[in-house]
N, C-alpha and C positions, 0 to 999 in steps of 0.2 A: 344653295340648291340650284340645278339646272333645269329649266324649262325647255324638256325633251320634246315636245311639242315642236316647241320652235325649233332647237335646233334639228330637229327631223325634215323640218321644212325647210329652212335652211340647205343642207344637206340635199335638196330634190325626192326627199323619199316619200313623204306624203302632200299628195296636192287637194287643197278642197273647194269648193266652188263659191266665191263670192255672192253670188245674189243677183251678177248683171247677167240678164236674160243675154244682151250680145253675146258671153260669153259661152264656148263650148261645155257642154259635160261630158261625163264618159260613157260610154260604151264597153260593158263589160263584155267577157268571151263568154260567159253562161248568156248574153244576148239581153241582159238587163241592164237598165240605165242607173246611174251612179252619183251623186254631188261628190264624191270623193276617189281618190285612187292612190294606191299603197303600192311602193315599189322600194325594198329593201338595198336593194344593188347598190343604191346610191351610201348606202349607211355600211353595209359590207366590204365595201370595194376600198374602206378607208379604215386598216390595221388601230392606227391609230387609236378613232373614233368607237371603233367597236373594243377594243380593249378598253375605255374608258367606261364604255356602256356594263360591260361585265363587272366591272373593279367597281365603280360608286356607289356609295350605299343608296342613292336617290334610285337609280337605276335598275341596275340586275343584282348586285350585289347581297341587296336585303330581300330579296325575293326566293332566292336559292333555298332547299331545301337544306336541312341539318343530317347527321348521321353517317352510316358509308353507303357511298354511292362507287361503284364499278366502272361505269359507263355513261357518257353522257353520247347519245345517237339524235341527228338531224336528220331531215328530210334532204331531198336532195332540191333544185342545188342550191338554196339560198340559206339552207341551215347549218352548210356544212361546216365554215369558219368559225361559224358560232356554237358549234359542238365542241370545235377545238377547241376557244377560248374558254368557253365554261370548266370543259375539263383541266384544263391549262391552270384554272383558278381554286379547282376540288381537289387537284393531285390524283385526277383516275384516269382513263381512258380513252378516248375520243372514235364515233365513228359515223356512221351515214347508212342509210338505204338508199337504194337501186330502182328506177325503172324498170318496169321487166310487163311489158302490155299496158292492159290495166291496172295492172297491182304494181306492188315494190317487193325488193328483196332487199334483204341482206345477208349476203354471200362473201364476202371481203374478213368479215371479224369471225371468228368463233367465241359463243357467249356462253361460259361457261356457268354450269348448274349452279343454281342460287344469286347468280348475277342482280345486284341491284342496278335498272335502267331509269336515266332522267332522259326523258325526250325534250327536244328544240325544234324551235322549228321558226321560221325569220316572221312570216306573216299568217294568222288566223282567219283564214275570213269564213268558209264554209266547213273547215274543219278535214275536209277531203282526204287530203294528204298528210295530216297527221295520224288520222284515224286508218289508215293504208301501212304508215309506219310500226306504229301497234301493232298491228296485226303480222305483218315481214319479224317485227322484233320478237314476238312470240311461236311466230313459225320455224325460225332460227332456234330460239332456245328450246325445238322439241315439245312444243305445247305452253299453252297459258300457265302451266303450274311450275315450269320447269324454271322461266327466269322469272325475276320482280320490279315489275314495269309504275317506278313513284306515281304514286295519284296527283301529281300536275304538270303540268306542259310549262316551259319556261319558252315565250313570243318574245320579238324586238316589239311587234304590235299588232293588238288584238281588234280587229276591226268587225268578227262575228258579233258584235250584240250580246255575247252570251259569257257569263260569267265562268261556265266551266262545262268541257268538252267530256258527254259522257260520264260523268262526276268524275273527271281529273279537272282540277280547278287552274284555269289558267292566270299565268301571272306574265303579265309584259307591261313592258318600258312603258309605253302609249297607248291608250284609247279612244282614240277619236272615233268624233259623233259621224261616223255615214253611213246614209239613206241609200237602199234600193230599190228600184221600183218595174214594173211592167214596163214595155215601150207604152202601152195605149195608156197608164196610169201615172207617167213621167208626171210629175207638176212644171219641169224645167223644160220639157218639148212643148208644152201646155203656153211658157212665155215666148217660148223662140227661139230657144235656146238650141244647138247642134249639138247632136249625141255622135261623138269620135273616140275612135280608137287611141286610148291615153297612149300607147308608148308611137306608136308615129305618129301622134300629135301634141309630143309634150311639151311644145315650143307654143303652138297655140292654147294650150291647155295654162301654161302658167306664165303665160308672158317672158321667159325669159329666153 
């Protein structure tokens, strides 16, 4: 079996904070402080890797829903490849949603009535943009009732805390433990630690 963990980290895609105060933490964009930061790109950007992710039983593999499934739709952009490869592995489908303002669309596919949908989506953290997806997927199919949206979310990895989004039960690769906090309730500003902007500072963030 593969300790996806590691090889995640490995990989660059999940960084987490050791404990030295010298060392920076994150800065998230919601303006919260972080012990950890989740960046798929690094696990996407490598065909390979992510097709192994999908095919292992340890992995994506044994997590996949049974029965027919139609369509397998990601968010954009980091779930896109990985819409493909799942569908690639069910024999159905493959599509994405759209930015479009605040909301998403999906204007690209036509879902036809009775459509069964598995959503993807690369990183979970507040749940934002999958739940925007949902919603684009059933605006597509003409209302809620018109396609069949699985009750769970298949993640690379699930970093909300939360076992299942909405009662669609999410199932991903990785769970790692990180914390967020207030800037005034940081415990890691608290030692001295510098709260930075993880991706232009991911050299200082991970040493490498």
């Amino acid at each position: 079996m593969s300790d996806w963990l590691n090889e995640f980290r490995k990989a660059g895609a999940i960084w987490l904070h050791d404990g030295e105060p010298k060392r920076p933490h994150a800065l998230l964009t919601s303006g919260l402080h972080s012990d950890g930061f989740v960046n798929c790109t690094y696990v996407t950007q490598h065909p390979g890797l992510l097709k192994r992710i999908v095919n292992e039983p340890d992995a994506l593999a044994g997590k996949l829903p049974s029965g027919r499934i139609d369509w397998v739709i990601g968010s954009p952009m980091g779930a896109i490849t990985l819409a493909h490869e799942i569908a690639e592995r069910l024999g159905c489908r493959a599509g994405f949603t759209e930015k479009d303002g605040d909301a998403m669309s999906h204007k690209r596919f036509e879902l036809e009535p009775g459509a069964r949908v598995l959503v993807c989506e690369d990183v979970v953290s507040t749940g934002g943009s999958t739940r925007k997806t949902i919603e684009a997927i059933q605006a597509a199919g003409g209302g809620s009732g018109k396609v069949e949206i699985l009750p769970v979310v298949i993640a690379l990895v699930n970093r909300s805390g939360a076992a299942d989004l909405d009662g669609r039960k999410i199932e991903a690769v990785v769970t790692p433990a990180i914390h967020t906090w207030k800037p005034e309730a940081c415990p890691l500003c608290a030692k001295g630690s510098e709260a930075v902007r993880p991706k232009s500072h991911w050299k200082a963030l991970t040493g490498t």
